[in-house]
VEXVEX-739236 format. One record per residue (C-alpha): x, y, z; residue number from 1; residue in three letters; chain. Coordinates in steps of 0.05 Angstrom, whole numbers, always signed. Each point is the difference from the previous one (the first is absolute). Layout:
r east X; north Y; up Z; i NUM; aa Ala; ch A
...
END
This chain:
r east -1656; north +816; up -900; i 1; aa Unk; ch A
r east +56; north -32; up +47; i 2; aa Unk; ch A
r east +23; north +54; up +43; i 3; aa Unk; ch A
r east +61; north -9; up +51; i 4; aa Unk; ch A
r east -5; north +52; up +63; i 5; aa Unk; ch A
r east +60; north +5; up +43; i 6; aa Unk; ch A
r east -12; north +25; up +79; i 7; aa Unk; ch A
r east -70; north -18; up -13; i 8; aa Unk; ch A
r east -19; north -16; up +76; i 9; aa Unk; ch A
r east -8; north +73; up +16; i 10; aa Unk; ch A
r east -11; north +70; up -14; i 11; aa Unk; ch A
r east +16; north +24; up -74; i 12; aa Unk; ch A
r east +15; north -67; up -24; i 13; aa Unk; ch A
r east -64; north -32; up +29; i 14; aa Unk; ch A
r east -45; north +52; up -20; i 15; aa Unk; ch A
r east +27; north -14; up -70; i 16; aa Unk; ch A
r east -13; north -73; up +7; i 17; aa Unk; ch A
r east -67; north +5; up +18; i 18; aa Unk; ch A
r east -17; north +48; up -58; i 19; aa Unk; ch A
r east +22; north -45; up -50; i 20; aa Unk; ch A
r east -42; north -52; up +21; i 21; aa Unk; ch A
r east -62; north +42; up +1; i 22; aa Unk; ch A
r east +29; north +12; up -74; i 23; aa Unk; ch A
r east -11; north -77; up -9; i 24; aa Unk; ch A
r east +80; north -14; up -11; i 25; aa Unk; ch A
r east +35; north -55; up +28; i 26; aa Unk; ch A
r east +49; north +28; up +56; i 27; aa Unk; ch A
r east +58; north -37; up +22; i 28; aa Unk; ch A
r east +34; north +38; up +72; i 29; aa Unk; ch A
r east +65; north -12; up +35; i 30; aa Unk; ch A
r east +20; north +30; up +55; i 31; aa Unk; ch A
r east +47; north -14; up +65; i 32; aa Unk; ch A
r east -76; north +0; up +45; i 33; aa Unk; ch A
r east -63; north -46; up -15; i 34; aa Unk; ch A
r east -61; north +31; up -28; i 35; aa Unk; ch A
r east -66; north +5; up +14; i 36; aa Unk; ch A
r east -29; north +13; up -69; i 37; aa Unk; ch A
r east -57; north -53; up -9; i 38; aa Unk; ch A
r east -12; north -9; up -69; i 39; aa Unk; ch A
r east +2; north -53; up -42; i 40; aa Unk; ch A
r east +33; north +23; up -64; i 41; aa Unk; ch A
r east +64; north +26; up +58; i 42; aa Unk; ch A
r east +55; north -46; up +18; i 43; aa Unk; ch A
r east +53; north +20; up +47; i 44; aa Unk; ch A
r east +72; north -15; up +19; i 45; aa Unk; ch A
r east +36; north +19; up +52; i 46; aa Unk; ch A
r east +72; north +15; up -21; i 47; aa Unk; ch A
r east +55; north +63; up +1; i 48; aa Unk; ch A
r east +11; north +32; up -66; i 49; aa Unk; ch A
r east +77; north +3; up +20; i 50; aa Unk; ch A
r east +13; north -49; up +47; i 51; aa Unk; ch A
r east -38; north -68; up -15; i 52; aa Unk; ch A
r east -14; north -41; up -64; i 53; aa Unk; ch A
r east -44; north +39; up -41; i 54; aa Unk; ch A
r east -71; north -55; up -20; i 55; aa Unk; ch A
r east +1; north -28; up -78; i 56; aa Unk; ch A
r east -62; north +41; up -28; i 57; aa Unk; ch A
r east -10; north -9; up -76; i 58; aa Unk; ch A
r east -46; north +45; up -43; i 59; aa Unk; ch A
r east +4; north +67; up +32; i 60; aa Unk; ch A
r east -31; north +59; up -32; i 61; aa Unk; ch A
r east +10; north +53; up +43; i 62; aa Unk; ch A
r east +56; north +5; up +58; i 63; aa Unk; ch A
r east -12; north +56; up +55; i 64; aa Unk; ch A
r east +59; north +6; up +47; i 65; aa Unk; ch A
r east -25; north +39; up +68; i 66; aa Unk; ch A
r east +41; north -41; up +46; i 67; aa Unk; ch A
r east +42; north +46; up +43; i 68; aa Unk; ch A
r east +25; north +18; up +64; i 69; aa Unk; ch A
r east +18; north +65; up +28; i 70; aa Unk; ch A
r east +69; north +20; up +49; i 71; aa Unk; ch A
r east +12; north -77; up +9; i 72; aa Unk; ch A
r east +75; north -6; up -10; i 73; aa Unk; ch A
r east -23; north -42; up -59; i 74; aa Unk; ch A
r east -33; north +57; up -48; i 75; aa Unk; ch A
r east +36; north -3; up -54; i 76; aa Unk; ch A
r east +17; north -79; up +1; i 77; aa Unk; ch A
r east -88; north -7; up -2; i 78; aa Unk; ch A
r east -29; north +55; up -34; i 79; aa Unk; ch A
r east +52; north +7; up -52; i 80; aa Unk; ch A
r east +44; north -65; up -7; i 81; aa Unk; ch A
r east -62; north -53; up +18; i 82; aa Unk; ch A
r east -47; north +48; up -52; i 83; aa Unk; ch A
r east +55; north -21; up -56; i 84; aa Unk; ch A
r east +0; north -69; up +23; i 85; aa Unk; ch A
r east -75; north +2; up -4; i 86; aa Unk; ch A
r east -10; north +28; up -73; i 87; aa Unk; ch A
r east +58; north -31; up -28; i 88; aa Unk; ch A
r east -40; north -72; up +16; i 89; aa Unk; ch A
r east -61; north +14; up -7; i 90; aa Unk; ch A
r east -1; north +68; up -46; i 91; aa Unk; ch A
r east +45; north +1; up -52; i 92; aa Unk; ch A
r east -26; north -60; up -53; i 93; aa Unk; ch A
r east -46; north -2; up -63; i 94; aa Unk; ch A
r east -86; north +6; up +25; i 95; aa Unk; ch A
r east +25; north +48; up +53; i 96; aa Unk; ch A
r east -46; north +57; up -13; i 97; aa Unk; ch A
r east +11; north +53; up +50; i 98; aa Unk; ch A
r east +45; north +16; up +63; i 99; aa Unk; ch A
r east -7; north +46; up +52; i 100; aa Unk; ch A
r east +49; north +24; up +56; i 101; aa Unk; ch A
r east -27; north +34; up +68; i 102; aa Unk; ch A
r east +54; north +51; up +7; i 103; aa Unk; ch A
r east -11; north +54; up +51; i 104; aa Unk; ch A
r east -5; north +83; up -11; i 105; aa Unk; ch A
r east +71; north -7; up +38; i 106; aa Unk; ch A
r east +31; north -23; up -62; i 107; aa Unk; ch A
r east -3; north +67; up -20; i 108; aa Unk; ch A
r east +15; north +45; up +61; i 109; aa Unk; ch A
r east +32; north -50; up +45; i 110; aa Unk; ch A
r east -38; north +37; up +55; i 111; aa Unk; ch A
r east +3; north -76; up +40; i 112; aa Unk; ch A
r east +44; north -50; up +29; i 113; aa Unk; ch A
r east +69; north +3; up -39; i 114; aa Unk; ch A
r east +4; north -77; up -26; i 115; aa Unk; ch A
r east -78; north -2; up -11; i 116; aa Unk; ch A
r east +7; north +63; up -39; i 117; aa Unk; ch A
r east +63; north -33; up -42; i 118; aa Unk; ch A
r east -52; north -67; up -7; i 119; aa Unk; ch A
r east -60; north +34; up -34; i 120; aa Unk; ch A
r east +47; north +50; up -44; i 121; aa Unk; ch A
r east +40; north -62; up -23; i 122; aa Unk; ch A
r east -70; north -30; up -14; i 123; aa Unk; ch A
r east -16; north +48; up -42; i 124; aa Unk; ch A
r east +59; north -4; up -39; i 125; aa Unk; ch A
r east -7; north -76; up -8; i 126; aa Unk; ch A
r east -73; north +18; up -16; i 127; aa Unk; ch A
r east +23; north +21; up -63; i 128; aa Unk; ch A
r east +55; north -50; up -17; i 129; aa Unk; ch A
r east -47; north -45; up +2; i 130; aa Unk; ch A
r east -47; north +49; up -53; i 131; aa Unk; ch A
r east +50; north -7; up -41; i 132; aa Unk; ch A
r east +6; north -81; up -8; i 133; aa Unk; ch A
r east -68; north -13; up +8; i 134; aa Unk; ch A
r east -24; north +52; up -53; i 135; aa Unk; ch A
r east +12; north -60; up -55; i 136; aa Unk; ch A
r east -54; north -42; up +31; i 137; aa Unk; ch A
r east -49; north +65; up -7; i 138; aa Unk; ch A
r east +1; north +2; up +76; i 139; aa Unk; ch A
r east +8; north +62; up +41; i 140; aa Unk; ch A
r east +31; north +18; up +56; i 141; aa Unk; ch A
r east -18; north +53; up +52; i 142; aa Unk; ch A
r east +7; north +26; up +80; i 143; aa Unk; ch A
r east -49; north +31; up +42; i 144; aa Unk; ch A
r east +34; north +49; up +55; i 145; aa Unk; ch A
r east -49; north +6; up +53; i 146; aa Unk; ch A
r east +15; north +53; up +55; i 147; aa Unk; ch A
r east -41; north -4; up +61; i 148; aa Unk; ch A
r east -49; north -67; up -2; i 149; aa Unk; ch A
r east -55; north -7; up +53; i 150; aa Unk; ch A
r east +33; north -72; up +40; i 151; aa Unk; ch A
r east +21; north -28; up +54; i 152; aa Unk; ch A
r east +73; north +16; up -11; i 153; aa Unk; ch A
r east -16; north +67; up +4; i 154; aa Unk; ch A
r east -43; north +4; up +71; i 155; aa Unk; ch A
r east +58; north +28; up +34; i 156; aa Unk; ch A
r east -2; north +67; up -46; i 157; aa Unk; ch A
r east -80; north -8; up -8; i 158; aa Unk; ch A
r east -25; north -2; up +72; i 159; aa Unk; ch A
r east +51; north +56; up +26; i 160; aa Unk; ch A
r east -46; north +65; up -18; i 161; aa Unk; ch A
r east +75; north +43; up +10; i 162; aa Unk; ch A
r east +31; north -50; up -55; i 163; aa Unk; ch A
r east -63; north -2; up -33; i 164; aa Unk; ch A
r east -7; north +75; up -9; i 165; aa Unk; ch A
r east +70; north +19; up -22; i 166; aa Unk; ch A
r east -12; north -54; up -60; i 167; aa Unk; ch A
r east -55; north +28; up -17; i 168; aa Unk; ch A
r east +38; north +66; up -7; i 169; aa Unk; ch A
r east +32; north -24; up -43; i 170; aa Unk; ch A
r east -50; north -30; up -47; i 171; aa Unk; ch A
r east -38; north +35; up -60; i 172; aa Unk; ch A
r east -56; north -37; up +17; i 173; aa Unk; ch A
r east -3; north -5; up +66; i 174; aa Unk; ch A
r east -9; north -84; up +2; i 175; aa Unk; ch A
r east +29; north -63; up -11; i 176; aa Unk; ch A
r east -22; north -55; up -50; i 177; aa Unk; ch A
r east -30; north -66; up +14; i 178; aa Unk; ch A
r east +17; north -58; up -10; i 179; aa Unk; ch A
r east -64; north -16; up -49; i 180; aa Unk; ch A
r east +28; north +58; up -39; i 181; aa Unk; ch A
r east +69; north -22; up -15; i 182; aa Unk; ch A
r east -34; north -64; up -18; i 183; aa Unk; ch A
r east -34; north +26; up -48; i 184; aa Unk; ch A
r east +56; north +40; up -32; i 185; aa Unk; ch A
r east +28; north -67; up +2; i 186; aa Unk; ch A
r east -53; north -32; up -30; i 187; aa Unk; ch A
r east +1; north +57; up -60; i 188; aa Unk; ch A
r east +80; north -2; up -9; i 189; aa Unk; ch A
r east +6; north -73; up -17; i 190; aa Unk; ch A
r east -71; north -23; up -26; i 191; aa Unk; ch A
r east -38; north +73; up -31; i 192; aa Unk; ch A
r east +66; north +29; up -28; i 193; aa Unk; ch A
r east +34; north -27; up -62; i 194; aa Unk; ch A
r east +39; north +46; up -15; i 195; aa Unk; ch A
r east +42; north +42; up +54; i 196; aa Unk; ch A
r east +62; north -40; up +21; i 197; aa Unk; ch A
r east +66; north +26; up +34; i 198; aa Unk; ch A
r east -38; north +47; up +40; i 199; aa Unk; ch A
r east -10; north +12; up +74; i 200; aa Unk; ch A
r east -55; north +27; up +23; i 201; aa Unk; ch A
r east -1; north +39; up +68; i 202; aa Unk; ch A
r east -69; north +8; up +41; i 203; aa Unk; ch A
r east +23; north +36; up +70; i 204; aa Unk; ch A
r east -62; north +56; up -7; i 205; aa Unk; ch A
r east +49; north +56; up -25; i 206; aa Unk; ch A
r east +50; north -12; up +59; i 207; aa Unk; ch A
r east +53; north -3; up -56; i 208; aa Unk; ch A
r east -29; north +75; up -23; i 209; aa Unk; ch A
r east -9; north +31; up +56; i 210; aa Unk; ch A
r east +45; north +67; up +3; i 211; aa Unk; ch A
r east -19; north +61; up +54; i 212; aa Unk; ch A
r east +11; north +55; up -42; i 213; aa Unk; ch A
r east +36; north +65; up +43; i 214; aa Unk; ch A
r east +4; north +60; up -28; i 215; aa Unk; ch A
END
C-alpha cells in the first residue's frame, strides 16, 4: 500500500516510516527537515504542512499525520490547521483506506503547553469529522494519544533523574513508550483494524489513571 507519513524525519513519525517499509508498503514522507531513511520503496519531500505548497501525491491508501510542534507560537496553526490541510488533500477521496492522527495524552488532561494542548484536543475532534465523511468509502478514522515517548524532544525531562523521578510518580507503570511501540500501534490502527473508527486511543502507561488514594 501507498502510505503518506507526515514529520517523518524524526522520532514518532520516523519510527513509523521505517516500520512500514519493513511491512513492504510504499511510504511517501514530508516533512519541514530532510531524511535519512534509505530505502528504495521511500520518497521524501521537504515541505510545511501549513506553510508551503503541499506535493501532488495520487493513490494514497493510508494518511498518518504525526507532524507537530510543541510551545512554538505556531501550535495550533501546524498541528491542528496544517493536519486539516493535510487530510483534506490527501485523505478525504474514494481508495483512501485508513487515517490516523498522532494526538497526544494532553488532549485529554491538558496537563501541557496551553496552545499545544488546544492543537491535539482540536485534532481529536477533527479526528472524528473526518470518521464521519470518510465512513462512505469503508475507511476509518482513528488517533493515537501517546503520553510520554522515549525521543529526543523529550531529553530535557529524560536525563534530569529529579524530573525524571517525579514523572515516574506519576505513572502506573513506571515507564515511557518507545517509539517502535507507537509504531506499531500505528501500524495495527490503520492496516490490522477494520473496524474501530472515531476512536482515540491513549497509551501514557496509566499516567491518565493514576489516583493516590488518602484515606
Amino acid at each position: 500500500m501507498r502510505v503518506i507519513v507526515t514529520g517523518s524525519s524524526n522520532g514518532i513519525g520516523k519510527g513509523i516510516a521505517e516500520k512500514f517499509l519493513q511491512q513492504g508498503h510504499t511510504v511517501i514522507g514530508i516533512d519541514i527537515d530532510k531524511s535519512t531513511i534509505d530505502n528504495p520503496n521511500y520518497t521524501h519531500y521537504v515541505a510545511d504542512i501549513w506553510g508551503s505548497p503541499l506535493p501532488d501525491i495520487d493513490d494514497v491508501d493510508i494518511l498518518i499525520n504525526n507532524a507537530g510542534v510543541q510551545d512554538s507560537g505556531k501550535d495550533i496553526d501546524i498541528n491542528l490547521k496544517g493536519t486539516i490541510r493535510v487530510t483534506e488533500k490527501y485523505g478525504i477521496r474514494q481508495g483512501i483506506k485508513s487515517i490516523l492522527f498522532v494526538a497526544s495524552a494532553s488532549a485529554r488532561t491538558g496537563a501541557e503547553f496551553p496552545e499545544y494542548a488546544a492543537s491535539k484536543g482540536g485534532m481529536v475532534a477533527y479526528m472524528k469529522n473526518v470518521a464521519l465523511r470518510v465512513a462512505t468509502y469503508g475507511a476509518t478514522s482513528n488517533s493515537l494519544s501517546p503520553g510520554g515517548v522515549l525521543t529526543a524532544l523529550n531529553d530535557r525531562v529524560i536525563n534530569n533523574p529529579d524530573m525524571w523521578q517525579r514523572i515516574m510518580e506519576q505513572t502506573l507503570l513506571p515507564k515511557w513508550a518507545t517509539v517502535e511501540e507507537i509504531a506499531e500501534w500505528a501500524y495495527f490502527v490503520t492496516v490490522v483494524n477494520r473496524s474501530m473508527t472515531a476512536q482515540d486511543i491513549l497509551i501514557d502507561n496509566g499516567e491518565d489513571a493514576k489516583s493516590d488514594f488518602v484515606w
